[in-house]
C-alpha positions as CSV (number, residue, x, y, z in Angstrom):
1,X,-7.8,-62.7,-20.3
2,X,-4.8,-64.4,-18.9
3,X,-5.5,-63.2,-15.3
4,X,-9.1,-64.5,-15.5
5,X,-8.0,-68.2,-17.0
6,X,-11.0,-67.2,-19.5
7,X,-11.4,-67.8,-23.3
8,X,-12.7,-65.1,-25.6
9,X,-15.9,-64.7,-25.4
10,X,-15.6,-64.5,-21.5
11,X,-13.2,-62.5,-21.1
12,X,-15.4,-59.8,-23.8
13,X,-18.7,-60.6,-21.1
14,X,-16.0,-59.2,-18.4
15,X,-15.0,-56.1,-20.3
16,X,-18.6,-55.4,-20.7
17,X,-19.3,-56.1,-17.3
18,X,-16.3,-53.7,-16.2
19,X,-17.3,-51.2,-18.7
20,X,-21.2,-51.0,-17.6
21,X,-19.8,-50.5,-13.9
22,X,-17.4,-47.7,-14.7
23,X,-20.8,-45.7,-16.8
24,X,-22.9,-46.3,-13.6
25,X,-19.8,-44.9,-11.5
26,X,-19.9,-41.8,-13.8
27,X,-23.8,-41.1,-13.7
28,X,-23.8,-41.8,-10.0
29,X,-21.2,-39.3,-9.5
30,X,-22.0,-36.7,-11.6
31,X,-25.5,-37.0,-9.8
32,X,-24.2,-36.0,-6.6
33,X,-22.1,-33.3,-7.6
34,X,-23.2,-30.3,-5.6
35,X,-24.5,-27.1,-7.0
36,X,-21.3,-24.0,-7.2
37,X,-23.5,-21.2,-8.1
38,X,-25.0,-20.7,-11.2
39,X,-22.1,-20.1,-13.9
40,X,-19.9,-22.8,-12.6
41,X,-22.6,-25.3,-12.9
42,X,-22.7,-24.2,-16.4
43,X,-19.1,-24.8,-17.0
44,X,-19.1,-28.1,-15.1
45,X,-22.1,-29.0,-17.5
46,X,-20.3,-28.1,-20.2
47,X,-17.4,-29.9,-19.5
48,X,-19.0,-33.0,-18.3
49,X,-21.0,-33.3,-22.0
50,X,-17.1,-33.1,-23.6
51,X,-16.2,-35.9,-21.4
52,X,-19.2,-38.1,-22.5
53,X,-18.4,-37.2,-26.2
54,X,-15.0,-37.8,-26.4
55,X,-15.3,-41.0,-24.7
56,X,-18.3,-41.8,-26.8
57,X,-16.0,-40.4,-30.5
58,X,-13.3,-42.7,-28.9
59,X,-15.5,-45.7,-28.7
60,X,-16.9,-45.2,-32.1
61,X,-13.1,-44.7,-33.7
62,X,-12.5,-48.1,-32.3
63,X,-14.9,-49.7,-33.7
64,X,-14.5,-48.4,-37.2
65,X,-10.5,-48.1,-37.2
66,X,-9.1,-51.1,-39.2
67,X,-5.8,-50.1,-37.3
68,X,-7.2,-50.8,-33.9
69,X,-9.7,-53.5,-35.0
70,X,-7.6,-55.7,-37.5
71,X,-10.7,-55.5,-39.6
72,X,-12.0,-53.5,-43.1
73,X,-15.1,-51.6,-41.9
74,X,-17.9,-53.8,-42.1
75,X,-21.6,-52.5,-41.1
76,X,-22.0,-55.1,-38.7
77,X,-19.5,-56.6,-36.1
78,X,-21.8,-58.6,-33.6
79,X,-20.4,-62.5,-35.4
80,X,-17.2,-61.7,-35.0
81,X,-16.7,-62.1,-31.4
């Protein structure tokens, strides 16, 4: 993280840090969303449990794609950074 003037391993405690923020954002917001009647709460539920899932599927097909990662699949990644 060349804007940081941080080596690896801090610049990954950042990114987490960053990361955690931006999920307490979302549950925080979502919280205070205000009731729109029955059936467009519905549709706002269903459409905020996409959100979560794609963002979840694209976190998961990070971590397992050798194209992104540089890596063969491995079962654990936790030594490698």
């Amino acid at each position: 993280m060349i804007e940081r003037d941080c080596d690896l391993q801090a610049a990954v405690d950042a990114l987490t840090d960053m990361l955690a923020q931006r999920v307490a954002d979302y549950a925080r917001y979502k919280a205070q969303l205000p009731s729109f009647g029955a059936e467009v709460d519905a549709e706002l539920a269903r459409y905020n449990k996409a959100i979560e899932q794609f963002t979840q599927g694209t976190v998961v097909w990070y971590y397992y794609s050798p194209r992104k990662s540089g890596w063969e699949r491995q079962p654990s990644r936790a030594h490698h950074v």
